[in-house]
KEGU-249785 format. One record per residue (C-alpha): residue number from 1; x, y, z; residue in three letters. Coordinates in steps of 0.05 Angstrom, whole numbers. Layout:
! residues N
    i       x       y       z   aa
  NUM       X       Y       Z  ala
...
! end
This chain:
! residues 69
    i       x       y       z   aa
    1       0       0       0  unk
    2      22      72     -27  unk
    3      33     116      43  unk
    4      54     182      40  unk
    5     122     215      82  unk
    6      79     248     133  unk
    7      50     177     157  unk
    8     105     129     153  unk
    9     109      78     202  unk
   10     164      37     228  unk
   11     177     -22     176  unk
   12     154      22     119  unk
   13     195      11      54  unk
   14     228      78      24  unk
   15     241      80     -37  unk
   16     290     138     -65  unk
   17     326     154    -140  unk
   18     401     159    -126  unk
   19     421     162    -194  unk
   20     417     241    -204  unk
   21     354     256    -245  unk
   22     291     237    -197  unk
   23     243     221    -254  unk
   24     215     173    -215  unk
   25     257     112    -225  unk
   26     284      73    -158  unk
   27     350      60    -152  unk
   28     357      45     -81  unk
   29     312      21     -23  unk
   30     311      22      60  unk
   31     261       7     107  unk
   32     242      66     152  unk
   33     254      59     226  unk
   34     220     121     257  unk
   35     237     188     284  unk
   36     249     204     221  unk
   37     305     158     204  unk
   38     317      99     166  unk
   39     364      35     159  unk
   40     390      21      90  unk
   41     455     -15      61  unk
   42     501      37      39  unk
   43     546      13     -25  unk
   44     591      73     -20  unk
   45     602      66      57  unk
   46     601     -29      45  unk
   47     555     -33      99  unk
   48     489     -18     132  unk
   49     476      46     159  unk
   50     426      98     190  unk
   51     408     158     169  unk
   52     360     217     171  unk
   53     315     218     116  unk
   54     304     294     127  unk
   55     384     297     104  unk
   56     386     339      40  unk
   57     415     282       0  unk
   58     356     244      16  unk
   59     305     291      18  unk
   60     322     297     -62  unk
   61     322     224     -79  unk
   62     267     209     -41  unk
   63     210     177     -91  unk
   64     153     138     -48  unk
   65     142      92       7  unk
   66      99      22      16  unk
   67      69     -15      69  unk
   68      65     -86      71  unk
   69      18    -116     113  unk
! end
């Protein structure tokens, strides 16, 4: 199920375009752990991280999110 940024829960899937252009396209996925944060693996870091998904970076690439019950 579609949910918007302003009602994610914990264990939501985000979904963001890392490749530069947003059209729309996912490129890169992390499951949302509250407080406005999420836990994703990082391929430029080689390992799983958290971050803020307020960050800028983010913010930019961020497409949608899903539920899945």
């Amino acid at each position: 199920t579609y949910v918007s940024k302003g009602n994610l829960r914990s264990g939501d899937l985000v979904f963001f375009d890392t490749v530069g252009s947003n059209n729309g396209n996912v490129s890169h996925a992390g499951i949302y752990i509250g407080n406005g944060q999420f836990i994703h693996a990082a391929s430029g870091q080689g390992k799983v991280v958290i971050n803020n998904l307020n960050s800028t970076y983010y913010v930019n690439a961020y497409v949608n999110a899903r539920r899945v019950l």
